[in-house]
C-alpha positions as CSV (number, residue, x, y, z in Angstrom):
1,X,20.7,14.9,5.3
2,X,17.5,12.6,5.2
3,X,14.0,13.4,6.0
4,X,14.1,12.0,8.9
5,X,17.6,13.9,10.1
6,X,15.7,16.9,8.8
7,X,12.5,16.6,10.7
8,X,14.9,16.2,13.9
9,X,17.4,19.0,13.1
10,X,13.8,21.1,13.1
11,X,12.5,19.7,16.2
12,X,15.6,20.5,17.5
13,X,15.7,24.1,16.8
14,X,11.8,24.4,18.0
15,X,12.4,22.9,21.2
16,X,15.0,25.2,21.9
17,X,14.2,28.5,20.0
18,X,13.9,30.8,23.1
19,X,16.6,29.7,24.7
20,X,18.9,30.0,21.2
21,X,16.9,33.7,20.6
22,X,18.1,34.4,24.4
23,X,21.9,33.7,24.0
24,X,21.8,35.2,20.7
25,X,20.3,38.2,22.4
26,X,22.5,38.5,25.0
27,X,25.8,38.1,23.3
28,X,24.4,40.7,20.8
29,X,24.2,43.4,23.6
30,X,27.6,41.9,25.2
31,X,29.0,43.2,22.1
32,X,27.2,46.4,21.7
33,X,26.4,47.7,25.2
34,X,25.2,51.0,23.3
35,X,22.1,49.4,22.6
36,X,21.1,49.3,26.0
37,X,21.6,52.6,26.1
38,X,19.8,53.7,22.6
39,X,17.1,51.2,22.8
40,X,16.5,50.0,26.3
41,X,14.5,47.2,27.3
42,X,11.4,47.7,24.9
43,X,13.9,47.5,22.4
44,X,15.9,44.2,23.8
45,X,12.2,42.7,23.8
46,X,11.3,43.1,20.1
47,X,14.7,42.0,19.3
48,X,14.4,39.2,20.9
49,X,11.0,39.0,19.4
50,X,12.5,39.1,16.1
51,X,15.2,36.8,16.6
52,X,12.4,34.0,17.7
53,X,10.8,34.9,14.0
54,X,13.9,34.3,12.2
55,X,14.6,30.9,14.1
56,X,11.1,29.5,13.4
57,X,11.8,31.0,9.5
58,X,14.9,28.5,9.9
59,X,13.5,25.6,11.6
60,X,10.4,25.8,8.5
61,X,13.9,25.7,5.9
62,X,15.4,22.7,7.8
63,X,12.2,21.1,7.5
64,X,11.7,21.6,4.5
65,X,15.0,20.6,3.3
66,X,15.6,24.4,1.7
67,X,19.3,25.0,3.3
């Protein structure tokens, strides 16, 4: 990859990081409806909280040509 495909790849991701953090989200809980359960919504919030923080963690590595 070049710079340049780089610098897109990462505006890629950051233009769509919610809605990548929200599928990721919800097929998570598809496939362990016992987290509902344990967790409930405060818990589906912070992990889609922290699935947003490891997106922008990857979009800063595509940037930055570290993958």
């Amino acid at each position: 990859m070049t710079r340049t495909s780089h610098a897109r790849a990462a505006r890629w991701l950051r233009e769509h990081r919610e809605e990548l953090a929200l599928a990721a989200v919800e097929v998570q809980y598809q496939r362990s409806p016992e987290m509902a359960v344990r967790f409930g919504q405060a818990g589906r919030t912070r992990c889609l909280e922290d699935t947003i923080h490891h997106l922008v963690f990857l979009e800063q590595a595509v940037a930055r040509d570290a993958v």
